[in-house]
C-alpha positions, 0 to 999 in steps of 0.5 A: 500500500501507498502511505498516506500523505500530509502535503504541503503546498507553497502558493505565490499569488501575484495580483494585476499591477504591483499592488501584490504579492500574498502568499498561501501555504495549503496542508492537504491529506492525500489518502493511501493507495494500492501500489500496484494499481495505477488508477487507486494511485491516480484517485489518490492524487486527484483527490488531493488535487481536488482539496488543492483547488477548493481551497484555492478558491476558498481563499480566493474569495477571502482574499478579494475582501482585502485585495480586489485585483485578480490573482494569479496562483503559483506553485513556489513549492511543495513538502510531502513530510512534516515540516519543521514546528507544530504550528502546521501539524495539527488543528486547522488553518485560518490566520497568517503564518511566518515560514522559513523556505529553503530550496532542495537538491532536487530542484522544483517543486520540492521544498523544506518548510516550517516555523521556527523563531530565526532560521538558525532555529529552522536549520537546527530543527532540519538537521534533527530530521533524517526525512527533511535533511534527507532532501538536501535542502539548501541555504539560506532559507527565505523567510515569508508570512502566508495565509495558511489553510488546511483541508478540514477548512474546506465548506461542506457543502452539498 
């Protein structure tokens, strides 16, 4: 079987003219799969997708209240293990986080991510964790405020 994933994606969100940009850090569960079942893999995958996108369009809405341009999302970066910090593990999203984000060995889109109180701390933290110094990531790390959502703040609907 496949694990189950906790993913967490970096958003830029650039707005018409200079008048931006925010940044949005989503945290989406992607659910276990067969392994030897392309399309139990591919369910798993748009499932997660699927989080992605309603809470893009979630924040979309919240964001047109504080900011009226329109916004174009881009993928910064993405981090399939736990980042650095409990703020992002556990319990919903709703408010404004202070990350520190460094590039990987590995290139785009891969990231190591987290909350820690300088970067000293963040690199201390990611030396500590065999998964994320296992992705070579790379320094100086850049620190950025994001909105942060997770999928349990998704409306219900239907």
């Amino acid at each position: 079987m496949g694990i189950p994933l906790t993913v967490f994606s970096l958003y830029r969100l650039d707005g018409e003219g200079d008048a931006c940009p925010h940044y949005l850090l989503l945290r989406v569960h992607q659910p276990e799969f067969g392994n030897a079942d392309a399309a139990s893999y591919d369910r798993a995958v748009d499932a997660a997708e699927a989080k992605r996108r309603a809470l893009l369009g979630l924040h979309a809405g919240m964001l047109a209240k504080e900011c009226a341009v329109s916004h174009a999302a881009t993928l910064v970066g993405e981090l399939q293990s736990l980042p650095v910090g409990e703020a992002l593990v556990d319990g919903p999203g709703g408010g404004d986080v202070e990350l520190w984000v460094a590039q990987t060995r590995f290139g785009a889109p891969w990231v190591v991510l987290g909350t820690a109180e300088s970067e000293d701390a963040f690199w201390r933290a990611v030396e500590e964790d065999g998964d994320l110094s296992g992705l070579g990531p790379i320094r100086p790390a850049e620190r950025l405020r994001a909105f942060f959502l997770a999928d349990q703040d998704e409306p219900v609907t239907g």
